[in-house]
MIVEXKOL-507356 format. One record per residue (C-alpha): residue in three letters; x, y, z. Coordinates in steps of 0.001 Angstrom, whole numbers, plus 524288, in hexadecimal, padded with zeros to 5 digits. Example, Ala and Ser with C-alpha at 12.3 -4.5 7.8 and 13.67 -1.06 7.14 Angstrom:
! MIVEXKOL-507356
ALA8300C7EE6C81E78
SER835667FBDC81BE4
//
This chain:
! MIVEXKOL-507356
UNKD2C9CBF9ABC4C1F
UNKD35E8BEDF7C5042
UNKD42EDBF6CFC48A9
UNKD3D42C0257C5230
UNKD3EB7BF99AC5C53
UNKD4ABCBF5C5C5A99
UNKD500DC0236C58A7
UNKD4B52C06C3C64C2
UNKD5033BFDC6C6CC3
UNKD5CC4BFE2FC66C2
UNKD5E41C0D41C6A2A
UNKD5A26C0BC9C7935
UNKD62E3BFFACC7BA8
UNKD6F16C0827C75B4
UNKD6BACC149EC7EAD
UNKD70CEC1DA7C766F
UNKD6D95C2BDCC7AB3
UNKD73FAC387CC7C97
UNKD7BFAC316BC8939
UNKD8293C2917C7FAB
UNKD8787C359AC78CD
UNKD941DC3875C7D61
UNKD99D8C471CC7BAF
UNKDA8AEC49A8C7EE4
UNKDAB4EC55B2C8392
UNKDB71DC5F41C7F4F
UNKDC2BDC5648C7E31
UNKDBD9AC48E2C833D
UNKDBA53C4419C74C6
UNKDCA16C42E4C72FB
UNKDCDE1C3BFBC7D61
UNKDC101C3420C7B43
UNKDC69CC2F53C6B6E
UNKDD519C3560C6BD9
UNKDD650C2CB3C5E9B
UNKDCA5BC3391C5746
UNKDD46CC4028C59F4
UNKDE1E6C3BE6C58AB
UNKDE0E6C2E1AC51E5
UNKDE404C2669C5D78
UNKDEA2EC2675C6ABE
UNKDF4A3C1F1DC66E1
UNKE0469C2296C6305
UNKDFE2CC29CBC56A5
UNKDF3FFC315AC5CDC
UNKDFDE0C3602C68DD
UNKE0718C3C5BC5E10
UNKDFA5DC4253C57E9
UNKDF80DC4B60C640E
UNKE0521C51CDC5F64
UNKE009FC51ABC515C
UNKDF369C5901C5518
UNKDFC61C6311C5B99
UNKE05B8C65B8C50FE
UNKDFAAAC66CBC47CE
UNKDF68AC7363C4DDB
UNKE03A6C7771C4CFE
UNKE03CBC749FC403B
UNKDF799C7B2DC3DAD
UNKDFD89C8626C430F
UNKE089AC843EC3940
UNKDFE14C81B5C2DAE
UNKDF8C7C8F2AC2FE3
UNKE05CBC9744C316F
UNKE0A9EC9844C3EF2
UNKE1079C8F88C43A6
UNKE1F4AC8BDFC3F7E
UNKE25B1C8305C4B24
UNKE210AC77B0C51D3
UNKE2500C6F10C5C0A
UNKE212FC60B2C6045
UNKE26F7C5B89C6D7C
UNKE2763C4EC6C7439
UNKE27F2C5141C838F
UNKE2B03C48E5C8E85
UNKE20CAC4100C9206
UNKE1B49C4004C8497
UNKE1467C4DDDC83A7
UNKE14B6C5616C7696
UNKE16DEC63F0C7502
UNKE13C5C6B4DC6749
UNKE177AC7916C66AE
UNKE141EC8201C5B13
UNKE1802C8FADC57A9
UNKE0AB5C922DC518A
UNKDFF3CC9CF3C55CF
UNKDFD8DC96C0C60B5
UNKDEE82C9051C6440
UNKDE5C5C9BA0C672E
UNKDE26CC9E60C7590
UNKDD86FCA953C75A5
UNKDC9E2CA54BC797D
UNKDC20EC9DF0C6F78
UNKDB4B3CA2D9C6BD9
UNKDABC0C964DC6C49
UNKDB1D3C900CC789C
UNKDB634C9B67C815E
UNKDC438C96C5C82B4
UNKDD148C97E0C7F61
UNKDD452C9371C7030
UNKDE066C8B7FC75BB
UNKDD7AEC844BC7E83
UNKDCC58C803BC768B
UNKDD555C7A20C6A99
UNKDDC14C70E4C7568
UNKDCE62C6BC7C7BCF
UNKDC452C6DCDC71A2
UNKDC409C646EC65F8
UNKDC234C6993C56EB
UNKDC7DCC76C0C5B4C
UNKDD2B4C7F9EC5507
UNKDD51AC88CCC4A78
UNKDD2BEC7F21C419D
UNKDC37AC802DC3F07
UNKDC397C8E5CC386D
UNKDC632C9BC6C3CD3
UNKDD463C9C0DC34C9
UNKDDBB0C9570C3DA6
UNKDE271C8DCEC3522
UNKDE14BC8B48C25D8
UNKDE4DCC7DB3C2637
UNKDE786C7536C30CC
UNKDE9FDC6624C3621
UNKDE3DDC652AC40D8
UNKDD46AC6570C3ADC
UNKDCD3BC6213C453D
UNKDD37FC6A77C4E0F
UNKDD2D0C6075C59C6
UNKDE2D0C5E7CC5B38
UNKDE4FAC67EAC670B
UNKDD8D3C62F5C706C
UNKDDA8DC5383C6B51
UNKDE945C542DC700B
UNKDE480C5B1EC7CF4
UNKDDA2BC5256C7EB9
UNKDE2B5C46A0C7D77
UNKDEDEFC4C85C8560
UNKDF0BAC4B1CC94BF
UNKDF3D1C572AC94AF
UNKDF84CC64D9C890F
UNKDFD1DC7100C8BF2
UNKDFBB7C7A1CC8141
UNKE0334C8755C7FEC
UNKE0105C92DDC7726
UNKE0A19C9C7BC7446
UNKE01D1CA813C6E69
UNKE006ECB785C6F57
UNKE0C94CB805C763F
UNKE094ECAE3EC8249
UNKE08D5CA006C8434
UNKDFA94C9A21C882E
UNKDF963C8C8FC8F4A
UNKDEE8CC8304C8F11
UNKDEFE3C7554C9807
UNKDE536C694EC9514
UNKDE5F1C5B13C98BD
UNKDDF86C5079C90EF
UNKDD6FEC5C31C8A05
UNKDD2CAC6469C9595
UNKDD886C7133C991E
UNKDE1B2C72DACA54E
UNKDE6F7C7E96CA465
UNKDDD8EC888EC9EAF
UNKDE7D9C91CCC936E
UNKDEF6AC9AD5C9A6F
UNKDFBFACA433C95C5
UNKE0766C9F20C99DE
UNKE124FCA68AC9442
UNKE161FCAE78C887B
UNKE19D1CAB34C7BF6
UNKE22F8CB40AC70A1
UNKE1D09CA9FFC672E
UNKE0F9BCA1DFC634B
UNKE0BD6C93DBC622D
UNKE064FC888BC69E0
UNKE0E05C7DF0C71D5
UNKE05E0C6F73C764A
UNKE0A9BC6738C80DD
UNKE01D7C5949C82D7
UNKE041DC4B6CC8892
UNKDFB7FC42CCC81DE
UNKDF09CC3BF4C8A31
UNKDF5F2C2EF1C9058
UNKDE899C2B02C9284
UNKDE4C4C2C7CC8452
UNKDF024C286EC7C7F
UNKDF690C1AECC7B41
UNKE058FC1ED2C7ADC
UNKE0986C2E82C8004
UNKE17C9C2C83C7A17
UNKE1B19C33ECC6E58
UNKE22ABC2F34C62D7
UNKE2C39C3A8BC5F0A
UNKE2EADC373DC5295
UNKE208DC34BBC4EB9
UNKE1CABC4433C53B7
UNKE2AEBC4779C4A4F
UNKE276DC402CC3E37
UNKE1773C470BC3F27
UNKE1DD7C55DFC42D1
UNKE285BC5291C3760
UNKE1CA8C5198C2D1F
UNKE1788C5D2EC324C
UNKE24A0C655BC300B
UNKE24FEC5F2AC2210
UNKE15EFC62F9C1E5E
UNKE17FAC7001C24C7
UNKE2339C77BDC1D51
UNKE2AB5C80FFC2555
UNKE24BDC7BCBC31FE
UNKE2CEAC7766C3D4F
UNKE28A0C6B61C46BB
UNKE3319C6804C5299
UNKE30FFC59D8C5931
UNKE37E8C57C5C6557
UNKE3890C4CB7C6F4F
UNKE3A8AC5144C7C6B
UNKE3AA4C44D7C84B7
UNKE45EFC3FCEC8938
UNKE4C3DC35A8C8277
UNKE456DC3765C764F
UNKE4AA9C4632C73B6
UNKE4AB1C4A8FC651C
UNKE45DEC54E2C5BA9
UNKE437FC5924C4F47
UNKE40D9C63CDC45BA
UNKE3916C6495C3A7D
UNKE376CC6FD7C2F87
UNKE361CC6D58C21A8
UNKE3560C7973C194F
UNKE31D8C6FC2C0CB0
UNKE266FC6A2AC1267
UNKE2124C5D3BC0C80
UNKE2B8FC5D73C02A8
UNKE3552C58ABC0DDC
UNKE2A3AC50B2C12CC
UNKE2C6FC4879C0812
UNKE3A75C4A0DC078D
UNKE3BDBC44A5C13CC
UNKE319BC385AC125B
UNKE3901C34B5C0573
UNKE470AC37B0C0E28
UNKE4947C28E0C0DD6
UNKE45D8C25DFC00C9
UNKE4A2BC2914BF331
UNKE4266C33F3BED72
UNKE3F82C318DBDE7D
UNKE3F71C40A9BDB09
UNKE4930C4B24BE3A2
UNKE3F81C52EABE3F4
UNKE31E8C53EFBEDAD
UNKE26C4C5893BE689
UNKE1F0BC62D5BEA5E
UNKE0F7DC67F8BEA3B
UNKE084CC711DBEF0B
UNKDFCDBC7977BEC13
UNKDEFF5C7EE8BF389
UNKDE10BC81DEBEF55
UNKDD889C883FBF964
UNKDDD61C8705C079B
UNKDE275C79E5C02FA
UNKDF20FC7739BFFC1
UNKDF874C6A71BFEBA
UNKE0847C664EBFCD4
UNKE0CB6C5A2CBF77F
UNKE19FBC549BBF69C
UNKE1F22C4A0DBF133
UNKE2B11C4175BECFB
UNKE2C15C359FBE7F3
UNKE36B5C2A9DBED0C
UNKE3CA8C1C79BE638
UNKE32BDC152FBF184
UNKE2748C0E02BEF2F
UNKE1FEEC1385BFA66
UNKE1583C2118BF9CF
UNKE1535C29D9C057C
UNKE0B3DC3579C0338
UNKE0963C3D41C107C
UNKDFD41C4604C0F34
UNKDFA06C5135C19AC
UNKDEEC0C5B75C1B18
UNKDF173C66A6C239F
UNKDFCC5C5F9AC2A1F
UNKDF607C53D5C2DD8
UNKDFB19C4819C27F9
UNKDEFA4C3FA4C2163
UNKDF5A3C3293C208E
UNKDE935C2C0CC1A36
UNKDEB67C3574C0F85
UNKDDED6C3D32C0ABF
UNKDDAAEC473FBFD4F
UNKDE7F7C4D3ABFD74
UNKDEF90C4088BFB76
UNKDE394C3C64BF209
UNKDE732C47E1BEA84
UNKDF547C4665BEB5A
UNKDF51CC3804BE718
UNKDEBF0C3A65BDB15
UNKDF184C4597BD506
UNKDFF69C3F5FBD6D1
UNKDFA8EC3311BCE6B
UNKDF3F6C3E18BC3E6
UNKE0294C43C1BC319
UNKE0A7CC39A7BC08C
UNKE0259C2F62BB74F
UNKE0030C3F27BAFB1
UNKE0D77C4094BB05C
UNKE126FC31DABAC16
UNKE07CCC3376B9FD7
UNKE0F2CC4117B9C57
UNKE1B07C3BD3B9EB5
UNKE1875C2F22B96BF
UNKE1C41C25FFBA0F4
UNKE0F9CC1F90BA32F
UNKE0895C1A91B9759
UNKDFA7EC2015B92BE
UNKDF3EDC161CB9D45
UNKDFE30C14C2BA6C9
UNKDFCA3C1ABABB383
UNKE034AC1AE8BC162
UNKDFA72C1815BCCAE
UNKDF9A2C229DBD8EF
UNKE004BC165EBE167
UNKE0BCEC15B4BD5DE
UNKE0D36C247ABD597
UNKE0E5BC24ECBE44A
UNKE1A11C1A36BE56D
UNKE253DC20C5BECF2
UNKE1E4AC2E03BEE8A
UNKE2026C35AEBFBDA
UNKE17A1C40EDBFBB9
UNKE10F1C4B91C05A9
UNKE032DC510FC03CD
UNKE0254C5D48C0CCF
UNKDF4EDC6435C0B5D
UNKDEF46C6FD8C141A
UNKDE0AAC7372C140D
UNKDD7C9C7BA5C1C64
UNKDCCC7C70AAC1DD1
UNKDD30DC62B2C1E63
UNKDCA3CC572DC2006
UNKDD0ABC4D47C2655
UNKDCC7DC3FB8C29CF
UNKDCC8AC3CD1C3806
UNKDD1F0C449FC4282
UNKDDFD1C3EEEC3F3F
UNKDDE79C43F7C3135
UNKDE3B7C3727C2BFB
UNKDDD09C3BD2C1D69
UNKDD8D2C486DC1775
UNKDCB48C4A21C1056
UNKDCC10C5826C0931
UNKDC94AC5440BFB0F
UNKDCC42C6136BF5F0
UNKDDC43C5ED1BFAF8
UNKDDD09C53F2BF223
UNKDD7C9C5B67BE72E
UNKDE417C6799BEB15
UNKDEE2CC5B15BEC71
UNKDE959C552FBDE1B
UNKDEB61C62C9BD7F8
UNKDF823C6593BDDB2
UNKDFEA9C595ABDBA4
UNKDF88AC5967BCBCB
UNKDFD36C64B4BC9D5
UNKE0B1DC648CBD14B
UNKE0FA5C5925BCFAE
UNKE0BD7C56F0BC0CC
UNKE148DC6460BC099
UNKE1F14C5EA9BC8C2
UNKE225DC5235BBF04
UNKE20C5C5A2CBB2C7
UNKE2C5BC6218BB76E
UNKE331BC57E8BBE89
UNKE3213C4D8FBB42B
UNKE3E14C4455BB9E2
UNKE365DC41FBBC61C
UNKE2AACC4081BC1AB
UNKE2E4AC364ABB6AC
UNKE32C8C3097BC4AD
UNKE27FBC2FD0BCA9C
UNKE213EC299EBC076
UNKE2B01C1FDDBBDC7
UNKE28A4C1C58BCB92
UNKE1A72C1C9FBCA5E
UNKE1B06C12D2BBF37
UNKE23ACC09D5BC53F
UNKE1B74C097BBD144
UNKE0FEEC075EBC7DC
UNKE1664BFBCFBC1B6
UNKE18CBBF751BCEC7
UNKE0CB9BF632BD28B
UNKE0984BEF48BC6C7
UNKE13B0BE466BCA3B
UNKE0DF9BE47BBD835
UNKE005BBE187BD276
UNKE05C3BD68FBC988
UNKE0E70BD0C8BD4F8
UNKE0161BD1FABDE26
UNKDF9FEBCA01BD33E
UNKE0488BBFF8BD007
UNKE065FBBC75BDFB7
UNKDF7ECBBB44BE16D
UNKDF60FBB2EABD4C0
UNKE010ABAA5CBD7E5
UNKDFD8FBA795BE795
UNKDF005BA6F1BE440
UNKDED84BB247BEF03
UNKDE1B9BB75BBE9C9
UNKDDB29BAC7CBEF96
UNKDDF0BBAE97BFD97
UNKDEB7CBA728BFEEB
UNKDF300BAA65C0938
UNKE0303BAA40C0825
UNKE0A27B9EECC0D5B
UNKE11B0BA669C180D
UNKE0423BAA1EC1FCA
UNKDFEA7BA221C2B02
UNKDF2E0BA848C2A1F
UNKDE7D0BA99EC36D0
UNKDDAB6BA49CC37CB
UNKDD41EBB288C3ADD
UNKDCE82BB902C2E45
UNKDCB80BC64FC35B7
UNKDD634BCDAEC33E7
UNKDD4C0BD6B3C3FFC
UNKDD83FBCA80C4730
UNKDE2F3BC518C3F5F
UNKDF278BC889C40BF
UNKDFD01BC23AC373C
UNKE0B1FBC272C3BB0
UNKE1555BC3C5C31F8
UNKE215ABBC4BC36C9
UNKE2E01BBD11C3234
UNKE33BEBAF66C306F
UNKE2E53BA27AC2E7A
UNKE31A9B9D4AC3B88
UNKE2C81BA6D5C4376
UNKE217CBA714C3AD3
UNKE2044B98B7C3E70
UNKE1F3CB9C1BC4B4D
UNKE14AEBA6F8C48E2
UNKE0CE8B9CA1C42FD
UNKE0D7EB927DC4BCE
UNKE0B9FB9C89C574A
UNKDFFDCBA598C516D
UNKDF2E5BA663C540E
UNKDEDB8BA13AC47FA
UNKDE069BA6C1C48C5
UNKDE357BB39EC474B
UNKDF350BB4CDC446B
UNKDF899BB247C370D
UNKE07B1BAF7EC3586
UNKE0F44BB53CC27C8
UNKE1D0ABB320C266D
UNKE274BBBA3AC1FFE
UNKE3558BB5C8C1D45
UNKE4163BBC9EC1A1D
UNKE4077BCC2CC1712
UNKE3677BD12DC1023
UNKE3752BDB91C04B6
UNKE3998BE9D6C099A
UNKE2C81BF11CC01D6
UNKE3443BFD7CC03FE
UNKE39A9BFAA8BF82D
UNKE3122BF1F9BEFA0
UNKE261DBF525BE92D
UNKE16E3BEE68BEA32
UNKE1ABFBE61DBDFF7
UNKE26D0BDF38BE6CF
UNKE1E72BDC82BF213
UNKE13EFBD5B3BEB3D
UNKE1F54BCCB8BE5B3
UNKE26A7BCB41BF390
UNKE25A1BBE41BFB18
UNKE2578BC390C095E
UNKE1C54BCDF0C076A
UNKE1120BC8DBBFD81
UNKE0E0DBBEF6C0768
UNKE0A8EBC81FC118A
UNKE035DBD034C08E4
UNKDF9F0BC306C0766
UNKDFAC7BC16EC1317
UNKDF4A4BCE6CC18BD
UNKDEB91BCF9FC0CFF
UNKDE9D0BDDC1C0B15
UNKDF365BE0BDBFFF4
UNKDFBFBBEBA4BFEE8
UNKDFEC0BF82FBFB63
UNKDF5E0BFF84BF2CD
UNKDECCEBF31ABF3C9
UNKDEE02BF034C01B8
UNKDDF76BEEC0C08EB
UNKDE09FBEEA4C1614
UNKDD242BE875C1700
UNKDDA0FBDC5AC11C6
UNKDE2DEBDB1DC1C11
UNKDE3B0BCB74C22B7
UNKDE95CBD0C4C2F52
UNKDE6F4BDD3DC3742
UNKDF24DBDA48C3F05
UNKDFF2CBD85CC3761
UNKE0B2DBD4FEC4254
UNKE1B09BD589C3B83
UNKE2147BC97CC4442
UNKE3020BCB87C4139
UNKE3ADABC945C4B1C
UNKE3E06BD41EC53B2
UNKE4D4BBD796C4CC5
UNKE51DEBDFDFC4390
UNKE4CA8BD547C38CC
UNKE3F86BD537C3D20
UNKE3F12BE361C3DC8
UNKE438DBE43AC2F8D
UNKE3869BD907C2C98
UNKE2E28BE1A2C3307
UNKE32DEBED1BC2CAF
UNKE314CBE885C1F7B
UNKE2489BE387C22ED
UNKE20DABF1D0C27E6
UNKE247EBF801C1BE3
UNKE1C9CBEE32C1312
UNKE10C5BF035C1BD3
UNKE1245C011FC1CD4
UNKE14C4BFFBAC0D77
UNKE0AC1BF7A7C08D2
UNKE0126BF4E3C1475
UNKE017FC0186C1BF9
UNKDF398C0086C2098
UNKDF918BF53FC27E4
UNKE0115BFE5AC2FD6
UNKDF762C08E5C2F2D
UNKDEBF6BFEC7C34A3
UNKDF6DFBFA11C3EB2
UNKDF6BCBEBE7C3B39
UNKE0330BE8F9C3ACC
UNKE0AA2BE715C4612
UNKE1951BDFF9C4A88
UNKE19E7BD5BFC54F7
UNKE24FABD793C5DC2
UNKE293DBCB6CC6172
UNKE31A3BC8B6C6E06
UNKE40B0BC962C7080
UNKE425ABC367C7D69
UNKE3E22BB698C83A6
UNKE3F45BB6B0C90E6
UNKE3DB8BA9F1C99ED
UNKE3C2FBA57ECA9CC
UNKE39CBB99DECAB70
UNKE2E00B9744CA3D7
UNKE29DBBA577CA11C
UNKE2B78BAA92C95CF
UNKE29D9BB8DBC93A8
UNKE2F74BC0E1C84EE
UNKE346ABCE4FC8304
UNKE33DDBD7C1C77BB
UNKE3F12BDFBCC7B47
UNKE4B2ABE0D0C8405
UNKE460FBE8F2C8CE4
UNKE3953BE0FAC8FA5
UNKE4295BD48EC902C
UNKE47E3BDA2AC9D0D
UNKE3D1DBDFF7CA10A
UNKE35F1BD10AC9F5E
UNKE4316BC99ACA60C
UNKE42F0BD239CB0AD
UNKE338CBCF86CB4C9
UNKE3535BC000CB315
UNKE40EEBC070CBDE6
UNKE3800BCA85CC56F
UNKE36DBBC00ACCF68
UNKE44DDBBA2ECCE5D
UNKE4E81BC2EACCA4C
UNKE57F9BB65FCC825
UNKE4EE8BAF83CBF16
UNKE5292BAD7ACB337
UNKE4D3CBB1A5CA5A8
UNKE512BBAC16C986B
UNKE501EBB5FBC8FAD
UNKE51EABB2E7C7FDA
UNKE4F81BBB7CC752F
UNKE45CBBB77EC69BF
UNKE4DE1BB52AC5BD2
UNKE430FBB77FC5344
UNKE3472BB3C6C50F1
UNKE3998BA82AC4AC0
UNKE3E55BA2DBC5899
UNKE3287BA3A8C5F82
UNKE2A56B96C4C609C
UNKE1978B9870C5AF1
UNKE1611B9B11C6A91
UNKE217EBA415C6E2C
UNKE1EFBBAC95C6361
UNKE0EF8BABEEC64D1
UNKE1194BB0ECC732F
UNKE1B01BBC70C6FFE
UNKE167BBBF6CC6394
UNKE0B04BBBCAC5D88
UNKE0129BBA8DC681D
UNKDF6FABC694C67F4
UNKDF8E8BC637C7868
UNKE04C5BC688C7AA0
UNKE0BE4BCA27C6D7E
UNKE121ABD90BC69D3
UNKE0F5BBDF5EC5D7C
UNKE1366BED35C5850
UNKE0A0ABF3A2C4F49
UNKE0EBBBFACAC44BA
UNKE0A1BC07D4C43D8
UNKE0B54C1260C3914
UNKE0B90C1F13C4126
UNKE0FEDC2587C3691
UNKE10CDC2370C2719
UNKE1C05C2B07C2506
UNKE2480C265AC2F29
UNKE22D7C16D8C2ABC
UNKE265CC1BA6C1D21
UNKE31E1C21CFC210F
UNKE355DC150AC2902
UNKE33CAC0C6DC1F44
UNKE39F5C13DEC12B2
UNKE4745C14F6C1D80
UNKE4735C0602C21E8
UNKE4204C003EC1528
UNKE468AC0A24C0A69
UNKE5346C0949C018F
UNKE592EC165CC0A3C
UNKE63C7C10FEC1296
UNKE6779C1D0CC19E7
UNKE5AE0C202FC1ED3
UNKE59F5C12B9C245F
UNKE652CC12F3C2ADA
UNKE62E3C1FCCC31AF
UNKE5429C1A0FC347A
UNKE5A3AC0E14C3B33
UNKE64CFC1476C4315
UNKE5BBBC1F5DC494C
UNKE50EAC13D1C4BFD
UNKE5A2FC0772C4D8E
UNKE5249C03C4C5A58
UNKE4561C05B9C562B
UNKE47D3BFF42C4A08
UNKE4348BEE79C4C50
UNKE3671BF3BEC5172
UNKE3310BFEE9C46C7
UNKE252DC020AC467F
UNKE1E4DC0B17C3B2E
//
């Protein structure tokens, strides 16, 4: 009787009845959670409007019709995509009475997507791209150029302004979307051309034959490209092993189909220690992987310990791991299938089990084919296998040794860590300084209850080119690895992490930029959930000092130095300011560089972001790699972006 009591009066006090029950109508549940749509309403999910887009064009593409495609930047920051598909349809639709072309721009889950033989296979599954960008845009104007006459629709922020009307004629067929993205909804409205370039250039590599223009129309920033690869993923990897040295001359190619299902793989192997598998469904890139990479990764370590047993060079018990037969692979998984099951509207992972049973068989079969006719390359590959094998070995051993001979298992921290007091570590940050003086300063200036100091000296070792193994062994970097707790590489757990905020304090020249970038490329190599969690971050210390009397005010660039001289002689144009220019971290006295640099209130910091895989790859294999003449050509076209670098 008391529980029944309780429970009672626990339901009236909480007043929950059908008013609590809150139904959005048409539209409204967009701009309600933009990010359960489009990820976020940050810089990634502004570029994703464009992506939804596209992905109808490339639907359109996907099913037969459509061979030319064109992505603009306007003035002003609005996007045009123009298509020479079928164009959307426009005559009446049964269940709602109105025209086709207006009903899949304002009502969500509709398309040809959902049956009827629209299309066989497409990306855009849930069929919400069209109304989620409308919803989320100030205003779209959508054209369709179809049965010889061009139709016009209007909307703003999802509702319809001008009803679809004919506006023209047309000698050809397709579809044409113009949208400025919602001010109101989104944090930044300023697209990044070569971010919308490098996503329409992996669409021209996974669609053969297919041609995607990107143009920048606003002024200043003019530039364009074109994009059509008749080879597909073959050049796909081509070009992402451009700045390395390929092992074999050769890219090797799969593909097969069962059912409505067909999946490509290509793949080449370089002299890097690095894997970089990219793995698609219908288009959409699934960077958390999924049953076609399962099935690409397992039936690649069946093949070669097979084909080293054939071959003799593994013993009766010897066997390469799927990590060891991976080393220096760059490879492209490209499956199509009427029914994909992704995960989450942004289709991060894909969940068809019966994929990675069509990926197994193909690769089996293929590439166990491929190496018995190719027998050079794949005693190669094998070689290389083994060697990363022993490697690993060595990296286990040199783990062990280090841990045995600082005692480490038992918690001992390295000598070069000031550690904080906090043990939560949401609320802990540890800044690794460059230099024992201005670590000195760090120390004596921190807030030791929740900021832990780690200096580095001299330049560290460039994991570009060393192996897990030379790590373990290195001075500069098995320290921090202690330090942060969470291992790395195939071990690294993430749950172990010391710090949720990890902040690179170098100096802001061409030095410390080198420091941070080898830094970067240890944590993208080894760590990259560090990136990918977006706990690691650069301070940006100040350049400029700037003194009246006895205020004090700093700068962080040339521009704000004027801009910060010319309000302190706001009231006396005569006065005069002493301006001096910071040397280094190591100059700054404990309090100067707590107040500029350290201090959660009044300190800047630059997270590092990883936007895109593919692109951070590419950066670091051209800065860090053994190539000279890609770096050069890097460094000249991005000479002064290059000190502040992100990924």
């Amino acid at each position: 009787m008391a529980e029944q009591e309780i429970l009672r009066s626990t339901a009236v006090d909480s007043e929950y009845d059908a008013s609590e029950i809150q139904v959005l109508e048409g539209l409204e549940a967009v701009r309600k959670r933009p990010g359960m749509y489009i990820g976020s309403t940050s810089s990634s999910g502004l570029h994703h409007l464009v992506y939804e887009i596209v992905d109808n064009a490339i639907d359109e593409a996907l099913a037969g019709y459509c061979t030319d495609i064109l992505v603009q930047i306007n003035e002003g920051d609005t996007i045009t995509v123009t298509d020479n598909g079928r164009g959307i349809p426009v005559d009446i639709q049964a269940q709602t009475g109105k025209p086709a072309l207006e009903v899949v721009y304002t009502v969500l889950h509709a398309g040809g997507k959902f049956g009827g033989g629209g299309y066989k296979v497409s990306g855009g599954l849930h069929g919400v791209g069209a109304s989620v960008v409308n919803a989320l845009s100030a205003w779209l104007t959508v054209q369709v150029r179809r049965d010889g006459k061009v139709y016009e629709m209007r909307f703003s922020r999802g509702e319809v302004t001008q009803p679809m009307k004919v506006v023209g004629t047309a000698p050809d067929t397709g579809t044409t979307v113009t949208f400025q993205p919602d001010p109101q909804m989104f944090e930044d409205t300023v697209y990044d051309y070569e971010t919308l370039h490098t996503r329409m250039r992996e669409e021209a590599f996974l669609n053969a034959g297919l041609r995607i223009r990107t143009v920048d129309n606003r002024p200043g920033r003019e530039q364009r490209d074109e994009m059509c690869y008749a080879g597909g993923i073959r050049e796909f990897v081509a070009w992402l092993n451009r700045a390395k040295d390929p092992l074999h001359e050769q890219v090797i190619y799969m593909a097969g189909e069962k059912d409505d299902a067909m999946a490509e793989v290509a793949m080449q192997y370089n002299d890097g220690y690095n894997e970089t598998i990219l793995s698609f469904a219908n288009n959409v890139h699934t960077p958390e992987g999924g049953m076609h990479e399962e099935g690409f990764k397992r039936a690649l370590t069946t093949v070669l310990n097979n084909y080293g047993h054939r071959t003799k060079q593994l013993k009766d018990e010897e066997k390469v791991s799927g990590e060891d037969c991976r080393e220096g692979l760059a490879c492209v998984i490209s499956v199509k299938l009427t029914e994909a099951q992704f995960e989450g509207q942004t289709k991060a992972k894909l969940g068809n089990s019966e994929i990675r049973t069509l990926v197994n068989n193909l690769v089996a079969s293929k590439l166990d084919t491929f190496l018995e006719e190719n027998p050079q390359v794949g005693r190669m590959i094998l070689d290389k296998a083994l060697t990363a094998s022993r490697a690993r070995e060595a990296a286990k051993k040199a783990r062990e040794s280090i841990r045995r001979k600082t005692g480490l298992e038992s918690g001992q921290m390295p000598d070069k860590l000031q550690d904080c007091n906090e043990r939560d570590p949401s609320l802990c940050e540890i800044y690794i300084v460059e230099g024992d003086s201005a670590a000195g300063s760090a120390i004596q200036g921190r807030d030791s209850r929740f900021q832990a100091i780690l200096s580095m000296w001299g330049k560290m070792l460039n994991v570009e080119k060393a192996r897990a193994d030379k790590i373990y062994g290195n001075d500069k970097l098995y320290p921090m690895i202690v330090a942060l707790g969470a291992g790395i590489g195939s071990e690294f757990n993430i749950d172990k992490l010391r710090y949720h905020k990890i902040i690179i304090m170098a100096d802001a020249d061409v030095d410390g930029a080198h420091i941070r970038t080898l830094l970067l490329t240890f944590f993208f190599r080894y760590m990259r959930p560090l990136i990918e969690r977006g706990y690691v971050y650069s301070a940006v210390p100040p350049l400029y000092k700037l003194t009246r009397g006895k205020t004090v005010r700093v700068a962080y660039s040339d521009d704000e130095r004027d801009a910060v001289s010319a309000s302190m002689r706001a009231d006396n144009p005569n006065a005069k300011v002493d301006i001096s220019r910071f040397k280094g971290l190591g100059e700054m006295d404990p309090h100067e560089l707590w107040e500029t640099t350290m201090d959660p209130e009044r300190r800047s910091l630059r997270r590092i972001t990883l936007d895109d895989a593919v692109r951070a790859d590419e950066i670091f294999t051209v800065l860090m790699g053994e190539q000279v003449e890609p770096r050069k050509a890097w460094i000249e076209k991005n000479a002064m972006y290059a000190v502040n670098i992100d990924i």
